[in-house]
N, C-alpha and C positions, 0 to 999 in steps of 0.2 A: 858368294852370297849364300848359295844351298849348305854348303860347308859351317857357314859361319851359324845359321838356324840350329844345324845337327849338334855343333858345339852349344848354342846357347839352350839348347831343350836339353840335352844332358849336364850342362850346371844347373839346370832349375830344378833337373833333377834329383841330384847330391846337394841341393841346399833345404828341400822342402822333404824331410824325412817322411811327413808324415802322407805323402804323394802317393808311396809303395801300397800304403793300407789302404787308401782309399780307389788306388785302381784295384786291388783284389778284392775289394768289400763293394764295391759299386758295380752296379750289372750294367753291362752293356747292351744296346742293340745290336743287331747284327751286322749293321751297314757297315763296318770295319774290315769282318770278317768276310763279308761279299765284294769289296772294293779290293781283297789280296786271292782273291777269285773260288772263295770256299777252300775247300778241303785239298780238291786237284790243285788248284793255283800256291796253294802255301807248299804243297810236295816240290810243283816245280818250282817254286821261289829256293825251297831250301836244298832242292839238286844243285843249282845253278849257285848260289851261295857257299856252299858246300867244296866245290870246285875252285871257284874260286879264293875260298880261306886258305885251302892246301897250295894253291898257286902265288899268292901274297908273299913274301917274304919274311915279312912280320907277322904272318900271324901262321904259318903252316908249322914251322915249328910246334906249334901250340897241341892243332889240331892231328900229327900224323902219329900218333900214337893213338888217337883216342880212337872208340869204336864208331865211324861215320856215320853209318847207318843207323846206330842208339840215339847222335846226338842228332840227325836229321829227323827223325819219328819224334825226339823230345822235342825238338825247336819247333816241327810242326806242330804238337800237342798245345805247345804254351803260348804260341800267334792265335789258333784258333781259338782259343781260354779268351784271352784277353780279348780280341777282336770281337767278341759277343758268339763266339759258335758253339755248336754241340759237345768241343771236346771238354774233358778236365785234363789238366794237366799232373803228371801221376809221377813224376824223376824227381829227383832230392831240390831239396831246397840250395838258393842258389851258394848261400857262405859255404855249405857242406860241400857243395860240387867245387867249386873252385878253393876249396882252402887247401894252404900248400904249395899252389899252381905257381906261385911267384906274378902274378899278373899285374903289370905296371897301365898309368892312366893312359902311356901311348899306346897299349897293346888294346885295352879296351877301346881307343878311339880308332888303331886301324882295322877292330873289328864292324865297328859299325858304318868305316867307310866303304869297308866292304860290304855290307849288308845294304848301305845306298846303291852300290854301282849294280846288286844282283835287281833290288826294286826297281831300280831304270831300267835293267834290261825288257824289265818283267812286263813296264810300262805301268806300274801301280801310280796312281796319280801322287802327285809332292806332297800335296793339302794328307792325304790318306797315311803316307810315307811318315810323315812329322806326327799325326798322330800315333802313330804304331810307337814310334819313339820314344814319344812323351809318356807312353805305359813302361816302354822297358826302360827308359834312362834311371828310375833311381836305383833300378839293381844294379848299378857301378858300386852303392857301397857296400855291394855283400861279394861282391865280384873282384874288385880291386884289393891287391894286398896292400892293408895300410904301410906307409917307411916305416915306422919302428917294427912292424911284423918281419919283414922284409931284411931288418939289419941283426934280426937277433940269428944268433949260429946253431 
């Protein structure tokens, strides 16, 4: 059932383009940001996430080349962003970051399985969980390499 919400808030996400503009144009309160425990609570969210991506199978590939630490400090910057906190978020924009990467919708979807299993650990409530989601699901389409991107040589 939690599975099946995480899938359905990220096709609402890749169907409603205009979703992306309006979570980065609409300010948030902070209660989002307080609910993944401020500042300290997003570091250990994305230690413990972090660990976990490299231990996935599917998805360490991804991640063991890149710089941990850059993309742990990024991911903390752009939860607290969105969450309503003090940060801005200051790393490239997302097509830029991942263009190239080859990243298919199963890679995207065992990233954010994993990104569930670190908020449970984390014990961030589900209600909280699904929102945080529903800010980041529509960058799957700047994230995902489309198939024709993907089949040209």
């Amino acid at each position: 059932m939690k599975k099946t919400l995480i899938c359905l808030a990220l096709a609402a996400g890749s169907l409603l383009p205009a979703a992306a503009a309006l979570a980065q144009s609409t300010p948030h309160n902070d209660q989002l940001y307080k609910a993944f425990g401020e500042k300290p609570g997003l570091v250990a969210l994305m230690d413990d996430f972090m660990v976990r991506l490299l231990a996935d199978p599917r998805t360490g590939p991804h991640f063991q080349p890149a710089n941990q630490q850059r993309v742990k400090e990024q991911l903390v910057e752009q939860f607290c962003a969105l969450g309503g906190g003090p940060c801005v978020y200051k790393g490239a924009d997302m097509k830029s970051a991942h263009a190239n990467l080859d990243i298919k919708k199963s890679d995207f979807h065992a990233l954010v399985e994993v990104l569930q299993q670190s908020m449970d650990a984390r014990g961030i409530p589900f209600r909280k969980q699904n929102e945080m989601l529903a800010l980041l699901a529509p960058m799957n389409r700047d994230i995902i390499t489309p198939p024709e991107s993907a089949a040209r040589p």
